[in-house]
C-alpha angles and dihedrals in degrees: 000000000000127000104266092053100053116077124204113249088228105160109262126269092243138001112289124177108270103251127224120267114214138163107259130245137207092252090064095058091094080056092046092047095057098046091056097050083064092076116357135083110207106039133166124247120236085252100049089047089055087051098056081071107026098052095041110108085224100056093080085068097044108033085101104046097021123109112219094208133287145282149218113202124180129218090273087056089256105154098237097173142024143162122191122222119201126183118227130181132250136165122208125171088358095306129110117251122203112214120200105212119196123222125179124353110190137162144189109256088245099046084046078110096065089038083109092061091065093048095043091051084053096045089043102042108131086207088079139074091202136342123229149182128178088183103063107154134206085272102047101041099087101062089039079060095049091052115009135056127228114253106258099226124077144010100276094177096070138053132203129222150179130205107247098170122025105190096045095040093055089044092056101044092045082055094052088052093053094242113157124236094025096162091061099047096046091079094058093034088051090048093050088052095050090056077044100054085031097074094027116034132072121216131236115271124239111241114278113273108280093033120097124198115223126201100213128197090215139303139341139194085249083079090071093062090050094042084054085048104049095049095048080061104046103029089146082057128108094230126174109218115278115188132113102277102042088047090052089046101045095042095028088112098062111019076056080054108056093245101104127084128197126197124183130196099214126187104186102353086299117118114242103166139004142183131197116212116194130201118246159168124221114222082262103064097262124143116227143153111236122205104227109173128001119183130190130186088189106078098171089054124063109220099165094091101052086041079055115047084049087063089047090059100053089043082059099050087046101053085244105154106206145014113209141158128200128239120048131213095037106137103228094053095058090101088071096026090059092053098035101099089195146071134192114200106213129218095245144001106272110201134066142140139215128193120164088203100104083205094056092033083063101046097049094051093075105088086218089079095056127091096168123189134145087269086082111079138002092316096098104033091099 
């Protein structure tokens, strides 16, 4: 839920009639659509939304108890207010585990003051083990406060970085800040950064010897060996599903797209490590690729440099300015945190959780179950 796409539940300037709050269908999605396009950027279709469904392994077993999202109707029947609510799977302890992951809430300015009933039907929805979102924005972290926790590993307020492309990257921030002629001082801004980063910064390191880094156009049916795999090795862990069909799904938009990226780390044609770099643009206008999950099967080998600097250099042939992940101080991610010169503070902390199971609510306060990444949630569906 990103900041543009969570409004604030103010009271409303003057009295409107209450509207009616219903679950969605998919028949609403056109009316969705177009409320969202009111006042969001990246919006789903009707027919990626519909995929979202449609396309999910699990939706064979839910099409018939699961709530699509939420809406507000007004009394012309004008959908004012909506909030989508996609499953996703988990397995923790050997069980599976149904997340409800919330896209787009958005509301009419004059129905700003019933925003909270959407958001309380999604916090309170009986289909789903837990609800999550790693892409909670300014507007939306109050009432993920009032309801939800914050998940305990990790620092979800920062994000690290490193400079791909100098000379991209100074041309673009010296036209955020409004600064004339930023194409020709980007060469001597770009220059002053590469002495910079020459005294203080390390490089990322090749794969270890044995290990070969593989740029893929998708996924394969190898996945499935190495999702059966990861979980057999971390069976106490928190772990969103992993194999070939629920990567394709969950990543299907833009890796149909073109904007996805997926590095292995192979030993023998086996898969022993991925990541997976999305395309995007920072709220100021800036083009990057994001890290959003990287998995590894060889704990006593860190992949994640070598995965990484693959993904720099095509950053760099691709005037792609900079390569970052959110979410500091996670263990596994050191091997990209140590090198990354650079860190953005964000606005708000972006990633929290909610179950109304005590048991669950128990187990997932121990920082140890968790393995977060933007592959939870709605962060990594466009």
């Amino acid at each position: 839920m990103s900041a543009e796409s969570t409004p604030t539940a103010a009271a409303p300037a003057a009295f409107v009639e209450p509207p009616e709050l219903r679950p969605a269908t998919f028949d609403d999605f056109p009316a969705m659509h177009r409320l969202e396009s009111r006042f969001l950027t990246n919006i789903f279709t009707p027919d990626q939304r519909r995929a979202l469904f449609e396309e999910n392994p699990l939706w064979p077993r839910l099409a018939d108890r699961w709530t699509v999202g939420w809406v507000l109707e007004d009394g012309d029947g004008s959908i004012v207010g909506a909030v989508t609510n996609v499953p996703s799977p988990y397995v923790l302890h050997g069980e599976e585990k149904i997340a409800g992951n919330g896209l787009a809430w958005a509301v009419t300015e004059e129905h700003r003051g019933y925003a909270a009933l959407l958001m309380d039907e999604y916090f309170e929805q009986d289909e789903a083990d837990f609800v999550i979102s790693s892409n909670v924005g300014v507007g939306a972290t109050t009432i993920w406060q009032a309801y939800g926790t914050r998940v305990p590993r990790g620092d979800w307020a920062r994000a690290a970085y490193v400079v791909t492309n100098r000379r991209s990257f100074t041309r673009e921030v010296l036209a955020m800040k409004g600064i004339p002629l930023a194409g020709a001082l980007a060469v001597p801004g770009a220059a002053g950064l590469a002495v910079k980063e020459g005294f203080t910064s390390r490089k990322l390191a090749p794969a270890p010897e044995g290990f070969e880094v593989v740029k893929g156009r998708g996924f394969d049916d190898r996945f499935d060996a190495f999702w059966e795999e990861l979980r057999a090795q971390q069976p106490d862990v928190l772990l969103a599903v992993r194999d070939r069909a629920t990567l394709e799904w969950h990543y299907g938009i833009p890796l149909r797209a073109g904007r996805l990226w997926v590095y292995t780390a192979e030993q023998g044609g086996r898969i022993r490590a991925f990541c997976v770099v999305r395309e995007y643009t920072r709220p100021s206008g800036m083009r990057s690729m994001k890290i959003v999950d990287f998995q590894s099967v060889e704990p006593s080998v860190d992949l994640l440099p070598g995965l990484a600097r693959a993904a720099a250099a095509r950053c760099a042939g691709a005037r792609i300015g900079m390569l970052e992940h959110n979410g500091c101080d996670i263990p596994k991610m050191a091997g990209f945190d140590e090198v990354a010169p650079y860190r953005i503070t964000k606005a708000a902390w972006s990633f929290y959780y909610r179950t109304t199971d005590p048991d669950l609510a128990d187990t997932l306060a121990h920082p140890d179950v968790w393995d977060p990444s933007e592959y939870d949630g709605d962060a990594s569906f466009m």
